[in-house]
C-alpha positions in Angstrom: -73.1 -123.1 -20.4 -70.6 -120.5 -19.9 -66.9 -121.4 -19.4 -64.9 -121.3 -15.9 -62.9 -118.4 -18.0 -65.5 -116.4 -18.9 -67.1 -116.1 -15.6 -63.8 -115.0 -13.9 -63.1 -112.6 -17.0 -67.0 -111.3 -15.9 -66.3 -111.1 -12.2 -63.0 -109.5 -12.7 -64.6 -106.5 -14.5 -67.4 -106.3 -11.6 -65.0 -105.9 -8.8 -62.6 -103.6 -10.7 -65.7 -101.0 -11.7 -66.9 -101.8 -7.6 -63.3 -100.6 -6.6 -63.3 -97.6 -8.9 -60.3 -99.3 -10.9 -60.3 -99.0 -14.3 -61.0 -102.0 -16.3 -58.2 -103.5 -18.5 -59.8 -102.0 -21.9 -59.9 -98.9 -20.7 -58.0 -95.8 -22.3 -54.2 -94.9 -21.3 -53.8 -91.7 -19.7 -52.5 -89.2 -21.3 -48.4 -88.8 -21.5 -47.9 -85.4 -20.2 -45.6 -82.7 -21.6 -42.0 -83.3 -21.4 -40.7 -80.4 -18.9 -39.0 -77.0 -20.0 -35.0 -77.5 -20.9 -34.6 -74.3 -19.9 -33.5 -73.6 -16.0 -35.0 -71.3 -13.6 -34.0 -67.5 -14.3 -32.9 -67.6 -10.6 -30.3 -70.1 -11.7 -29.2 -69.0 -14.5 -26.6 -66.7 -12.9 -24.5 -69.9 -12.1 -23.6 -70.0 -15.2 -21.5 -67.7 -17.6 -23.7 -64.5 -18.4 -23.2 -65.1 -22.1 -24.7 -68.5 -21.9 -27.7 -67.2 -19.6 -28.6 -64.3 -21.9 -28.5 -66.8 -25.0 -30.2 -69.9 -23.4 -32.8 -68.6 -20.3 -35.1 -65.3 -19.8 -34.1 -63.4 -17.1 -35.1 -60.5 -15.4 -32.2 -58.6 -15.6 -31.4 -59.2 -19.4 -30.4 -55.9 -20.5 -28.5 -55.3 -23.5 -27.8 -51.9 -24.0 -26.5 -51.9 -20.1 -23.8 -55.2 -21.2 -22.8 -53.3 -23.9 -22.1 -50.1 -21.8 -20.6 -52.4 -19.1 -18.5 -54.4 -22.3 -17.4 -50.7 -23.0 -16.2 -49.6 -19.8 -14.4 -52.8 -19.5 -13.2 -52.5 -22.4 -11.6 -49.0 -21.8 -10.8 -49.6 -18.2 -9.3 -52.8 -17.7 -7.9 -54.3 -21.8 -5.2 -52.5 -21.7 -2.9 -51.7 -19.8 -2.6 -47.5 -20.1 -6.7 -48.0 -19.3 -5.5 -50.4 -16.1 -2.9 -47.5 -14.3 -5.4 -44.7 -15.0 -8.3 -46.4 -13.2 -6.3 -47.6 -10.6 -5.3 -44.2 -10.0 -8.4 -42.5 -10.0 -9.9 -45.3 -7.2 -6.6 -44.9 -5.2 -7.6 -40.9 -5.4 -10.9 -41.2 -5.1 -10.3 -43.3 -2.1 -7.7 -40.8 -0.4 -9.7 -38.3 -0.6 -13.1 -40.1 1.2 -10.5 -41.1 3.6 -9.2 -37.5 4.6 -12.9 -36.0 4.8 -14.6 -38.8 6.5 -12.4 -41.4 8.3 -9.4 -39.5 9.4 -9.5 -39.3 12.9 -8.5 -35.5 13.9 -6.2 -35.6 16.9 -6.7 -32.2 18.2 -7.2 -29.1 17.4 -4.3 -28.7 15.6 -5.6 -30.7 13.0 -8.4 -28.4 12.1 -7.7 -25.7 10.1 -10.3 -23.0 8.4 -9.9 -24.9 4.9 -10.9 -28.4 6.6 -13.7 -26.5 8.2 -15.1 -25.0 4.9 -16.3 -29.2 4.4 -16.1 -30.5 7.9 -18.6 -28.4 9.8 -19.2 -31.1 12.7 -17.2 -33.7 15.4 -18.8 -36.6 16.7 -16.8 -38.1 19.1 -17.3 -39.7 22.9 -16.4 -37.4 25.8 -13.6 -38.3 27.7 -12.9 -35.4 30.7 -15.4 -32.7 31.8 -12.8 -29.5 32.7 -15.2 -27.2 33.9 -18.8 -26.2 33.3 -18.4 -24.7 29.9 -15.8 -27.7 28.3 -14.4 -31.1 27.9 -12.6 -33.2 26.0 -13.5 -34.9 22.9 -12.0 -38.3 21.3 -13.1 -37.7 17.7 -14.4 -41.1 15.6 -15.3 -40.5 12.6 -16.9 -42.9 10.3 -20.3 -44.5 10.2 -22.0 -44.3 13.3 -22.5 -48.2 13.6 -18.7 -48.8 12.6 -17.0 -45.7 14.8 -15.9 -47.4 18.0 -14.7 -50.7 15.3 -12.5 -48.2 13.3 -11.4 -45.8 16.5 -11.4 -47.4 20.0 -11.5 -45.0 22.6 -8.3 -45.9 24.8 -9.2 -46.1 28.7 -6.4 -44.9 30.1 -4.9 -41.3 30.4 -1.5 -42.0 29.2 -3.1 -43.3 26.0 -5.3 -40.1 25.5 -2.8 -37.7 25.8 -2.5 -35.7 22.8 -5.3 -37.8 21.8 -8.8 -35.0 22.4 -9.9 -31.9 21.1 -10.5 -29.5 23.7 -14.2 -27.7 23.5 -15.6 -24.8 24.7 -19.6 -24.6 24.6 -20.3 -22.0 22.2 -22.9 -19.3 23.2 -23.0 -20.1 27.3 -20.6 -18.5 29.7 -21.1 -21.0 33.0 -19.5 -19.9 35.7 -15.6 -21.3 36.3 -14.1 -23.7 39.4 -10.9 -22.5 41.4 -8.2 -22.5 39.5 -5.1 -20.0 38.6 -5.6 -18.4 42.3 -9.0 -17.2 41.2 -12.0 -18.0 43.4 -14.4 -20.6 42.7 -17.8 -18.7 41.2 -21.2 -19.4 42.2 -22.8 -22.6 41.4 -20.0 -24.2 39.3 -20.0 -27.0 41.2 -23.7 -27.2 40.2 -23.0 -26.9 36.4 -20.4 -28.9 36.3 -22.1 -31.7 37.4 -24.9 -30.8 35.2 -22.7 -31.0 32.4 -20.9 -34.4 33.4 -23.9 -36.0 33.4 -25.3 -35.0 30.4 -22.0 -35.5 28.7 -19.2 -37.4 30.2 -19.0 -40.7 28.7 -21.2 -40.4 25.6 -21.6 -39.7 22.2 -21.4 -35.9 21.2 -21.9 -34.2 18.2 -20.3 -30.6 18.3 -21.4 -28.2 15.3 -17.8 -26.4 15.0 -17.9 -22.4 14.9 -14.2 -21.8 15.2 -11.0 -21.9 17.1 -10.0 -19.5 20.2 -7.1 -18.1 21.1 -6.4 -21.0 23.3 -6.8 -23.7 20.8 -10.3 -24.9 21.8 -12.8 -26.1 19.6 -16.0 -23.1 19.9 -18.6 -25.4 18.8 -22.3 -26.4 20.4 -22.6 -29.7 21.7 -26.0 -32.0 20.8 -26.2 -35.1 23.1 -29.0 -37.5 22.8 -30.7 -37.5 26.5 -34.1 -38.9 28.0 -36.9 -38.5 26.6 -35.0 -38.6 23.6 -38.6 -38.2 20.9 -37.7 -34.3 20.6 -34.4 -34.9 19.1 -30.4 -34.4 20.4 -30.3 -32.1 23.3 -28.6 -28.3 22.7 -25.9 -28.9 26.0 -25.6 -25.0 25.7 -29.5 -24.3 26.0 -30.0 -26.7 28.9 -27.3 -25.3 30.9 -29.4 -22.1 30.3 -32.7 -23.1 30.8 -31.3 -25.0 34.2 -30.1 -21.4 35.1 -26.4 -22.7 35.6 -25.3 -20.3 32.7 -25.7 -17.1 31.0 -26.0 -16.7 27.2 -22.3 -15.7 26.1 -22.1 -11.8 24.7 -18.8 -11.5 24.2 -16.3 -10.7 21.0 -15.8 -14.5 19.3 -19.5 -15.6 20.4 -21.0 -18.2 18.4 -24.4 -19.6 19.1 -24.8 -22.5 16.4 -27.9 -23.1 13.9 -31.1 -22.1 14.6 -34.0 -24.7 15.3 -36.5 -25.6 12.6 -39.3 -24.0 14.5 -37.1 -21.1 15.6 -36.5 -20.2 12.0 -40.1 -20.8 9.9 -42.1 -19.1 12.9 -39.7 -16.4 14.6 -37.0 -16.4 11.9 -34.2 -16.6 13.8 -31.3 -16.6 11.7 -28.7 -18.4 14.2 -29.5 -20.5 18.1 -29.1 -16.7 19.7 -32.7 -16.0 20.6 -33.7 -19.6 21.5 -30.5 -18.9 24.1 -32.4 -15.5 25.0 -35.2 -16.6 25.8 -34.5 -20.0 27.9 -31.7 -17.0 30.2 -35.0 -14.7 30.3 -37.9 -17.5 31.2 -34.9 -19.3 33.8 -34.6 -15.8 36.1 
């Protein structure tokens, strides 16, 4: 007869295989691999870069690029002759980025035929609308997202005087308000408003030609304006093609770049025939 023991050892075994338990003789699983002592490659820049390139693979493990890096360090920085002659080549390097592209030209004044040879364009916001062929311009150089950080435009006269660049539309001769006892022209009222509302207020960009006589800025005016998918509007071409100006002839004329289309299909060398045609198709 079977002992009390035995039969519990029995039933034991019964219910562990029933349950899907392993029974007590059963193999040990086995002991899995012991993880990498390595870290991630992603974490190995949180340590010294000696001790990542020695210890970890890592992406950007390049050798010959330390060893040009240990050389320029080297050269620049471990002594001190190598210390003043990099510092003075950043401090030039930075003066001179600063005078072509963040200082902020007053007026007219400020522009002279050398600075023109490299700066060929203002982009500023328009402050005053004069007549129907001019305004003012508050120049902000700079990045376009940055411009108004760097160079706020001041909101009240006394702070923009001596401030602007006066502008002349290059290539359109509008017709003029009273003024000096001469007589008010035709429709300048109507161009003038024209003009305000396409650019009083707002960004311009003015391609510079030259300066007149009178210290204005000859330059064409682009202005980005409803429906805005066929680029900045030429101010110049639509106060022609509105037939509120006439296409400027006279000595000093400038009439800015031509169009992309203007110059592979009708070779236009400069914006005079575009102006040309929008006088002829608006009479």
């Amino acid at each position: 007869m079977a002992s009390a023991s035995g039969l519990a050892s029995d039933a034991w075994v019964g219910c562990s295989a029933w349950w899907g338990a392993p029974p007590a003789s059963a193999a040990a699983p086995p002991t899995p691999p012991p993880l990498p002592t390595h870290p991630h490659p992603m974490t190995a820049s949180l340590r010294s870069p000696l001790e990542a390139s020695e210890s970890s693979p890592s992406l950007f493990n390049f050798p010959a690029l330390q060893s040009v890096l240990d050389e320029v360090y080297h050269h620049a920085f471990a002594t001190p002759l190598g210390t003043a002659i990099t510092g003075a080549i950043v401090s030039s390097g930075s003066l001179i980025i600063y005078w072509r592209y963040f200082r902020r030209l007053k007026s007219a004044d400020y522009i002279t035929p050398r600075e023109l040879k490299w700066r060929s364009a203002l982009v500023g916001k328009v402050t005053h609308v004069g007549d129907a062929d001019g305004f003012r311009l508050y120049h902000q150089p700079g990045p376009p997202l940055i411009r108004n950080l760097l160079y706020p435009v001041p909101t009240t006269a006394k702070a923009l005087k001596d401030q602007t660049i006066s502008v002349r539309l290059a290539g359109a001769d509008a017709p003029e308000s009273a003024h000096f006892g001469k007589v008010e022209q035709p429709f300048a009222k109507e161009a003038r408003a024209l003009l305000v509302k396409l650019v009083e207020g707002k960004r311009v960009r003015c391609e510079v030609a030259h300066i007149d006589q009178y210290k204005r800025v000859v330059a064409t005016p682009y202005v980005w304006a409803f429906p805005y998918i066929f680029g900045p509007t030429n101010v110049s071409l639509a106060l022609v093609q509105a037939g509120l100006a006439t296409v400027y002839r006279q000595s000093g004329a400038a009439y800015g770049t031509a169009g992309f289309f203007s110059r592979v299909l009708l070779n236009d060398p400069n914006g005079l025939g575009r102006l040309e045609r929008a006088e002829k198709f608006a009479r």
